[in-house]
C-alpha positions in Angstrom: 0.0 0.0 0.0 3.1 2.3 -0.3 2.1 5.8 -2.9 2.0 4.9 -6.0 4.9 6.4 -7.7 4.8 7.0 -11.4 4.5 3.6 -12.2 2.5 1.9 -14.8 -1.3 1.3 -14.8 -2.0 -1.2 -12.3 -5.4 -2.6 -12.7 -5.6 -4.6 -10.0 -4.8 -1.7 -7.7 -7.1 0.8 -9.1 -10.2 -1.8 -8.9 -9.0 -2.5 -5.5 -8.8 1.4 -5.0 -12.5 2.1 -6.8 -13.9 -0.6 -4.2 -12.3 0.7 -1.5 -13.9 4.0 -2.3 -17.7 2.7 -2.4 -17.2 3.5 -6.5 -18.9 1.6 -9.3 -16.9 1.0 -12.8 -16.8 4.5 -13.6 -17.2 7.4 -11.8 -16.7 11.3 -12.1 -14.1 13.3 -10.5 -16.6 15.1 -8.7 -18.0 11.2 -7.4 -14.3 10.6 -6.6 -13.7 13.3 -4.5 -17.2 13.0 -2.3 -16.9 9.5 -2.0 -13.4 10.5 -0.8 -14.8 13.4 1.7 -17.5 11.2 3.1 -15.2 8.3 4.3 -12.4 10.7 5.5 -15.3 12.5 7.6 -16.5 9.1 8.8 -13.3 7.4 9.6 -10.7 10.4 10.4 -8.5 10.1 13.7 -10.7 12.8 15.3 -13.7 11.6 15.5 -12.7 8.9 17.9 -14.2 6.1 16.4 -11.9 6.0 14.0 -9.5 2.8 12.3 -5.9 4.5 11.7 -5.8 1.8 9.5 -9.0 2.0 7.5 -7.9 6.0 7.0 -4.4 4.6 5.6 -6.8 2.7 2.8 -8.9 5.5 2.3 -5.7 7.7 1.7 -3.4 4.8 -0.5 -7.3 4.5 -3.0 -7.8 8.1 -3.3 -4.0 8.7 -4.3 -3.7 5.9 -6.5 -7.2 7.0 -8.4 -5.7 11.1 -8.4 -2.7 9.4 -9.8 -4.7 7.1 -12.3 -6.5 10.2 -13.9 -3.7 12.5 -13.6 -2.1 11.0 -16.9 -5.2 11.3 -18.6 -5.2 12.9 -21.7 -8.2 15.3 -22.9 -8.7 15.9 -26.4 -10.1 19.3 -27.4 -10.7 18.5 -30.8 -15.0 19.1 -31.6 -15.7 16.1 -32.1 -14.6 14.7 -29.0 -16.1 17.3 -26.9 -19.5 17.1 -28.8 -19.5 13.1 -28.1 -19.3 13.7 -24.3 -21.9 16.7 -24.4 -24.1 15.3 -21.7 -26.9 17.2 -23.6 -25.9 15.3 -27.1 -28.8 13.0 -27.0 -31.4 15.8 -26.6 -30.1 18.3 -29.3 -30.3 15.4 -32.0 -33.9 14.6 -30.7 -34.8 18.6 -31.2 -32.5 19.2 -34.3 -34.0 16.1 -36.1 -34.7 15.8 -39.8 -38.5 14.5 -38.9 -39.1 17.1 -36.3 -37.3 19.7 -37.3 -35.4 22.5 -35.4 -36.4 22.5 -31.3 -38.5 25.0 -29.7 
């Protein structure tokens, strides 16, 4: 559970990391860091209840996932950002051939 230095991929540590982290297969940064936030708050040192070891995990899977996505590389290019328009599915519907342009 040592950092992980910049190391290749590991899939077995970043499933392990995701689980660890209450995550399903894929997740958002924002979902990363509030699953993070929730278990720190729950299991941090100073609310007395807490497992110094259970924090250590929460720690080691949050840095390994930073780490993971960290290398990621984002395309600019339009037609890469128009494919992950979370909207994409609704401006076809509206700008449609059959029902023509949207309201």
């Amino acid at each position: 559970m040592a950092p992980m230095a910049k190391k290749g991929i590991d899939f077995e540590d970043i499933d392990r990391a995701r689980r660890c982290l209450g995550l399903g297969k894929e997740a958002t940064l924002e979902e990363i860091k509030a699953a993070y936030r929730q278990l720190a708050r729950r299991y941090h040192p100073d609310k007395g209840k807490s497992s110094e070891e259970m924090m250590r995990e929460i720690n080691w899977a949050y840095e390994v996932l930073m780490n993971y996505i960290s290398y990621y590389r984002y395309s600019f290019r339009r037609e890469d950002v128009a494919r992950h328009d979370p909207d994409r599915v609704l401006k076809r519907f509206f700008e449609d051939w059959m029902w023509g342009k949207g309201l």
